[in-house]
C-alpha positions, 0 to 999 in steps of 0.5 A: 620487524617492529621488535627488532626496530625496537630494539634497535633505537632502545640500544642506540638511545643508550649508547647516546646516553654513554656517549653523553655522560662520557663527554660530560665527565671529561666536560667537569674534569678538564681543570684537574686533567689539565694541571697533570698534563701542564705538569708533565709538559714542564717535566722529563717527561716531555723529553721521554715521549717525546723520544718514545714517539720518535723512536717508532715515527715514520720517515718523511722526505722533503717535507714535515711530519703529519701527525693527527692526535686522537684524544688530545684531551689538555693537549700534551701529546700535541704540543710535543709532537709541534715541539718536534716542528711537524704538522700537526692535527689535534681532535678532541670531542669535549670543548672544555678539553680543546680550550685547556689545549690551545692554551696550553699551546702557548707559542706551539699554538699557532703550529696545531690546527685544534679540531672538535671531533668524534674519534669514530668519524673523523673529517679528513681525507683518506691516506691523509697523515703518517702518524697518528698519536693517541693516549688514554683514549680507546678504552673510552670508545663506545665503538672502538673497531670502527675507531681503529677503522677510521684511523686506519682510513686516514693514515697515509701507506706506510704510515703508523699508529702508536695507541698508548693506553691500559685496562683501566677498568677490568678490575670491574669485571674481573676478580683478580684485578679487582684484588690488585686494585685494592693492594694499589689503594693499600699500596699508595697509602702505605708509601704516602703518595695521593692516590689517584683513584680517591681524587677524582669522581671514581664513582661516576667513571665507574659507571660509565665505564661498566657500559663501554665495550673494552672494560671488560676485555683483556687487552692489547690482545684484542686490539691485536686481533681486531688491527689485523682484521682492519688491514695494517700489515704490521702490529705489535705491543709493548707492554710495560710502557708505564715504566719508562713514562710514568713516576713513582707515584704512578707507578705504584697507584697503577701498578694493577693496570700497566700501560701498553704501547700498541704499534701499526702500520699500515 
């Protein structure tokens, strides 16, 4: 018994120590992170998600839209979803991120309640919003099922998930990815655009990364699966999404790590 209650604190004190250093590692990235998403709010890019969100929102009668954004990190998704004049909720667990957000906001940010939060415990209400927003976050997840859990917990009957994200770090674990990764880096040096994985603190992420369930696992099956088992009565996927939201650039450095859209209603 005291092996297992051994055990058990041994694993819970790492997966602190992950949930830390991930906070941490966004903590020191909010600057840059913020720039790309500035960028993106004075772009077409704004109109494209915007768009590709609307397209696959639920209907509403009467009143506004409520929309939760899981992971607002700068607050892009946020912004455009109060663009849209709906009701919106962003949460984040970095403070550092919450703060480039509301000023990003400018005049939207009285239009969004901004919340620290932890994606896998969220303090609302059940049945509460009808669409939940999130980008670039779920593979961050040291407990991903029982984030999907509490976001199905939360949405409204009828209402919808679109989880926007990638196998950002598969290639750690497999070969062939490993493979594609390195033609990207070679592939960005050759068509002379920045290659996004040298600007920023690879290294660190990388480590981190090897220590979160979802980098070793092929996705969006396994979000599929566990979706299902959660209870939404309809999901599907999109692959391929990172050719109608992504530039160039993008494109070619991510080319190995294609973004999906994964929808599901409850």
């Amino acid at each position: 018994m005291c092996l297992i209650a051994n055990l058990f604190r041994g694993k819970t004190l790492i997966m602190e120590n992950i949930l830390e250093k991930v906070e941490n590692y966004w903590d020191k990235r909010s600057e840059g992170y913020s720039e790309v998403n500035v960028e993106e709010l004075n772009s077409y890019k704004m109109a494209v998600w915007k768009e590709l969100i609307n397209r696959h929102k639920p209907a509403v009668i009467g009143r506004k839209l409520k929309v939760l954004d899981i992971g607002t990190g700068p607050g892009f998704f946020a912004i455009t979803m109060a663009s849209c004049g709906y009701e919106v909720t962003a949460v984040d667990y970095t403070d550092a991120m919450l703060h480039k957000a509301k000023k990003n906001a400018g005049s939207y940010q009285n239009d969004i309640k901004f919340m620290q939060m932890d994606a896998h415990y969220l303090d609302f209400e059940d049945n509460t919003f009808d669409l939940i927003v999130t980008r670039n976050l779920t593979w961050n997840l040291e407990k991903p099922e029982q984030a999907y859990k509490e976001w199905h917990r939360v949405l409204a009957p009828g209402g919808r998930m679109l989880n926007f994200d990638a196998n950002w770090y598969l290639h750690l674990y497999d070969k062939e990815k490993r493979s594609e990764y390195y033609q990207d880096r070679a592939n960005s040096e050759k068509e002379g655009v920045n290659d996004h994985y040298i600007i920023t603190d690879t290294k660190t992420m990388e480590e981190i990364a090897k220590n979160l369930p979802l980098s070793r696992t092929m996705r969006p099956q396994w979000d599929a699966a566990v979706l299902i088992n959660t209870g939404f009565k309809k999901v599907m996927v999109e692959q391929e999404i990172g050719e109608l939201v992504w530039n160039k650039e993008e494109q070619i450095n991510y080319a190995s790590t294609p973004m999906f859209m994964i929808f599901a209603e409850k």
